[in-house]
C-alpha positions in Angstrom: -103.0 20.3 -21.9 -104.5 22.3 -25.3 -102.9 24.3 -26.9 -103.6 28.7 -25.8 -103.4 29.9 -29.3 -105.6 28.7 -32.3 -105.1 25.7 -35.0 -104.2 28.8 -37.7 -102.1 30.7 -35.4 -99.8 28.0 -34.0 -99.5 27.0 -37.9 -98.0 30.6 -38.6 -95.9 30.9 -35.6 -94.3 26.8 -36.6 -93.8 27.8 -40.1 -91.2 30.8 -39.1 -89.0 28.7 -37.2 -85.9 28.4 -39.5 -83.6 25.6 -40.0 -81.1 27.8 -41.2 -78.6 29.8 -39.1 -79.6 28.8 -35.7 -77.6 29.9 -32.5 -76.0 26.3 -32.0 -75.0 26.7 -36.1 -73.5 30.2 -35.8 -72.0 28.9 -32.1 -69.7 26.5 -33.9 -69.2 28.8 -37.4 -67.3 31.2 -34.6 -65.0 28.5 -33.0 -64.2 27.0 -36.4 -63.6 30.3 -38.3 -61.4 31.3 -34.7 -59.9 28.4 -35.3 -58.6 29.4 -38.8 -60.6 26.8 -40.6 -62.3 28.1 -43.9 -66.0 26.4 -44.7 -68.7 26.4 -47.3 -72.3 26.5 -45.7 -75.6 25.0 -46.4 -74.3 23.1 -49.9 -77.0 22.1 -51.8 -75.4 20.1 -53.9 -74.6 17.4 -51.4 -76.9 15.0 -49.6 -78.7 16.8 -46.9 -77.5 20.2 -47.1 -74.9 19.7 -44.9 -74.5 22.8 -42.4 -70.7 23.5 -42.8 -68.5 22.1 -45.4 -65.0 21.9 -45.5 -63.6 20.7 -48.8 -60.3 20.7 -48.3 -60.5 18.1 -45.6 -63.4 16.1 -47.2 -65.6 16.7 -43.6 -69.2 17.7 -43.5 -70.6 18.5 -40.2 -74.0 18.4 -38.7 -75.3 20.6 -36.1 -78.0 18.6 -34.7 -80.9 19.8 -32.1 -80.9 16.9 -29.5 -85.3 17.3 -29.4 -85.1 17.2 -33.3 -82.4 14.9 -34.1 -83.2 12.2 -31.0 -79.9 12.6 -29.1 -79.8 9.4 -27.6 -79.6 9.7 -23.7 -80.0 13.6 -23.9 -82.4 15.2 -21.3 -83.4 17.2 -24.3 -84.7 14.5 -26.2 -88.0 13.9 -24.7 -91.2 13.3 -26.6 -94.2 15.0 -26.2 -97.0 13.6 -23.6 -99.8 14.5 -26.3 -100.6 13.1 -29.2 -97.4 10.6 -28.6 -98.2 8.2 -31.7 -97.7 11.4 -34.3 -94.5 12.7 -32.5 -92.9 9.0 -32.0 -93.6 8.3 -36.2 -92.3 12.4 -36.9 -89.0 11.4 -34.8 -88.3 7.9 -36.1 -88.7 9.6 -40.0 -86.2 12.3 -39.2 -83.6 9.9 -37.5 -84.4 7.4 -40.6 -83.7 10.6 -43.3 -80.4 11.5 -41.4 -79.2 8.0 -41.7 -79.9 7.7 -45.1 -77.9 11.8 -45.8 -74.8 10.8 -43.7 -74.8 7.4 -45.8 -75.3 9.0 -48.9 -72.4 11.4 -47.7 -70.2 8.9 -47.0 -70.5 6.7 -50.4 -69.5 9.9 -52.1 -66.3 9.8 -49.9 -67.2 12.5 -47.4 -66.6 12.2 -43.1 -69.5 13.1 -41.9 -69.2 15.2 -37.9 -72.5 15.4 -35.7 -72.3 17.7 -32.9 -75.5 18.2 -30.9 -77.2 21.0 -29.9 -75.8 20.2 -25.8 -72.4 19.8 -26.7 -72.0 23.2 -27.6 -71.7 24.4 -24.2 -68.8 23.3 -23.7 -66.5 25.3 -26.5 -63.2 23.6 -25.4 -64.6 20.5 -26.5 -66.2 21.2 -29.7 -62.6 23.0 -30.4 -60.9 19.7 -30.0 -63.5 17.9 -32.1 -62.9 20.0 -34.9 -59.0 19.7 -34.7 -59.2 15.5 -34.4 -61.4 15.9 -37.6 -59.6 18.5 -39.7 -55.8 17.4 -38.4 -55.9 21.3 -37.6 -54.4 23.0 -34.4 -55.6 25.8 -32.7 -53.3 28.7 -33.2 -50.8 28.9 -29.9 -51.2 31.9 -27.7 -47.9 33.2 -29.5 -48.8 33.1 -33.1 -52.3 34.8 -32.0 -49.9 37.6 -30.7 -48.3 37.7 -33.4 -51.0 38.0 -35.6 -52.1 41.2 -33.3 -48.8 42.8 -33.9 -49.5 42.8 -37.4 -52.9 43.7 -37.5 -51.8 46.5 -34.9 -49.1 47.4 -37.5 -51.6 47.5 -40.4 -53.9 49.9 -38.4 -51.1 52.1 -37.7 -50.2 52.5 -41.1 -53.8 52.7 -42.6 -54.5 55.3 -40.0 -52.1 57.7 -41.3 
């Protein structure tokens, strides 16, 4: 099938897709900031320029797209039925670079955390991938209460 728009158009409209801050990113920022973890984002200073950083636990984590990133047995990792040889070399060259960034990562004494793009569906799980990582808890329903009651408190007082 060819392509509806032009060579020049289809360039512009590629070259504003970000890699930073994308919905499955920000997805797991929330549960991890709900979950009272504190994170760095997008350090340049380490191999790859790892999405979230959390340096007191020595953890980096990934937020992969399964098409991207080649999610191995994910319906979302297809390739492309046209020009197949281009996509196949672009794919294996990405896979190949995150190999070599999670290696890197580790040899500097980081734990490196992938979670892909169709694992964010499912929040519970992602929530109990971050505790096992971080040896973090989620709050219990009563210290989220209590938490309220102060923040109620505080209100009260600053509405005064």
């Amino acid at each position: 099938m060819t392509d509806i728009v032009d060579t020049k158009r289809r360039s512009t409209i590629m070259a504003r897709i970000g890699g930073r801050n994308t919905t499955p990113e920000l997805a797991v920022r929330r549960i991890a900031h709900r979950m009272g973890l504190r994170f760095r984002i997008h350090r340049k200073d380490l191999p790859g320029c790892p999405y979230l950083v959390f340096p007191k636990h020595h953890l980096v984590i990934f937020v992969h797209g399964c098409f991207w990133h080649r999610h191995q047995g994910c319906k979302y990792a297809y390739t492309p039925k046209s020009r197949i040889e281009f996509w196949t070399e672009k794919f294996e060259s990405g896979v190949a670079r995150d190999a070599h960034q999670q290696a890197a990562l580790q040899a500097l004494g980081w734990r490196v955390l992938v979670i892909w793009e169709c694992e964010i569906k499912d929040e519970a799980a992602v929530r109990s991938r971050l505790a096992a990582a971080t040896h973090c808890e989620e709050p219990s329903p009563q210290r989220k209460e209590t938490v309220s009651a102060r923040m109620g408190s505080a209100m009260a007082i600053v509405g005064q």
